[in-house]
N, C-alpha and C positions, 0 to 999 in steps of 0.2 A: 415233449415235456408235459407232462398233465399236473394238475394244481393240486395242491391240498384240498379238497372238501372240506374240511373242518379252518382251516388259516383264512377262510375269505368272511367277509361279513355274509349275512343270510335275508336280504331284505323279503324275498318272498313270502307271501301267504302260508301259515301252518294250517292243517285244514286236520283238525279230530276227529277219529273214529268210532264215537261213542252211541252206547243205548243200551239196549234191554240188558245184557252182560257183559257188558264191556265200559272202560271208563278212563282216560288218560292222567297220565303223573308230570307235572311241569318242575323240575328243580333250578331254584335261582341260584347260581353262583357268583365268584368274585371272576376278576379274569385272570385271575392264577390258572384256574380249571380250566382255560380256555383250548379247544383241543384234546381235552383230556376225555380218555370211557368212561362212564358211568355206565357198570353195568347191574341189573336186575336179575334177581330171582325170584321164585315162590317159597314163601316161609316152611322153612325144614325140605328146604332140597337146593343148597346150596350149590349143586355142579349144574345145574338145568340152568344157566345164565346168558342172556342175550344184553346187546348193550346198544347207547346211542351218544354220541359223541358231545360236548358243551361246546354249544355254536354262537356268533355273538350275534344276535339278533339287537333290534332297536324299540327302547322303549321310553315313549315321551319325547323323542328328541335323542335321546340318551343310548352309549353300547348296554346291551343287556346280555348277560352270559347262561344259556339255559341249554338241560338236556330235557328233550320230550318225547316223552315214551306214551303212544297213542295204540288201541286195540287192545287192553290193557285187560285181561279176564280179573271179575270184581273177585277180589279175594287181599292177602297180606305179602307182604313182599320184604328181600332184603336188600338195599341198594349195598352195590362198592366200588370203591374209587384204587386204584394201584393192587386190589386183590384185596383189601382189608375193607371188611363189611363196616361201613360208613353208618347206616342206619338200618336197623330191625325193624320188624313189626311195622312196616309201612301201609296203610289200608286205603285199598283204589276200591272207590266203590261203581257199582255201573250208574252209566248216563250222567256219570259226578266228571270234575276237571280238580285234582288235587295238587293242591303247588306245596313244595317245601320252598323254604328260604335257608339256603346256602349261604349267603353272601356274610363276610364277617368273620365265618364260623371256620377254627381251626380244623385242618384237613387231612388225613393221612398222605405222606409223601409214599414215591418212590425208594424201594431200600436205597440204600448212597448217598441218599440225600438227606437224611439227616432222620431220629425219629418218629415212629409214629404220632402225631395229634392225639389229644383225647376228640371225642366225638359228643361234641356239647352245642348249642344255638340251633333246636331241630325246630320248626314253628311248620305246621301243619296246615294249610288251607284249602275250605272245598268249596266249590262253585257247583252247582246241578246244570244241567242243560239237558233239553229235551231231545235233541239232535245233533250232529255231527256240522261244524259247522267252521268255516276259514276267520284266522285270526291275522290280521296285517300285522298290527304291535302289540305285546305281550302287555297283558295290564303291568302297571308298576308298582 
C-alpha cells in the first residue's frame, strides 16, 4: 500500500534553486487547498503547464499549507487551481523567492462542487537571495 505524498505533513527541508535566471514562487494557502495542484504556466501559453501539489508544511509552531514551485525561469506566469486560471500575470524574477498569499481568498472549486469563486486577495511578496539555499519553516 503506498501513501499519499501530498496527505502526510512535509517537515523536511525545502532547499530553492535560485540565481542568475532562475527564481522560486512560494503560494500560501488555507487547508482547503490542502492536497490540491497548483499548476503554472508561462504568460500566453496556457497548455505548456506543469504543477506542484499544497503540502502542509510548519510554520512557527503552526500547519502551513504551501505550493512551491523552485527553478522557476524569471519571466510572468499564470497559476490554476481545478483548470481555472487562479492568478495572471504572476512575476518570478531570478535570484528573488516570490510568495503570494492564498490564505482567506475565495478559490475556484471543482465543477460539482459548487461555483467558480471570484479571484480577489492576491498580495505579492519578494525576497532576493543570493543563492540557492534549505528552508526548515516557511516564514509566516
Amino acid at each position: 500500500m503506498s501513501e499519499d505524498y501530498a496527505a502526510r505533513p512535509h517537515p523536511e527541508f525545502v532547499v530553492l534553486d535560485i540565481g542568475d535566471r532562475l527564481g522560486a514562487l512560494i503560494v500560501h494557502t488555507d487547508a482547503a487547498l490542502h492536497g490540491v495542484e497548483v499548476e503554472i504556466s508561462p504568460t500566453g501559453a496556457d497548455a505548456r503547464r506543469s504543477h506542484k501539489d499544497v503540502l502542509e508544511r510548519r510554520a512557527g509552531g503552526r500547519p502551513a499549507y504551501t505550493a512551491v514551485f523552485d527553478r522557476v525561469v524569471d519571466g510572468s506566469y499564470t497559476l490554476w487551481v481545478y483548470g481555472v486560471a487562479r492568478a495572471r500575470h504572476v512575476r518570478v524574477t531570478a535570484a528573488t523567492v516570490t510568495q503570494l498569499d492564498w490564505t482567506g481568498a475565495r478559490t475556484p472549486v471543482r465543477l460539482g462542487e459548487g461555483r467558480p469563486a471570484d479571484h480577489t486577495h492576491e498580495h505579492a511578496h519578494r525576497h532576493r537571495h543570493d543563492h540557492a539555499h534549505p528552508h526548515g519553516e516557511l516564514a509566516s
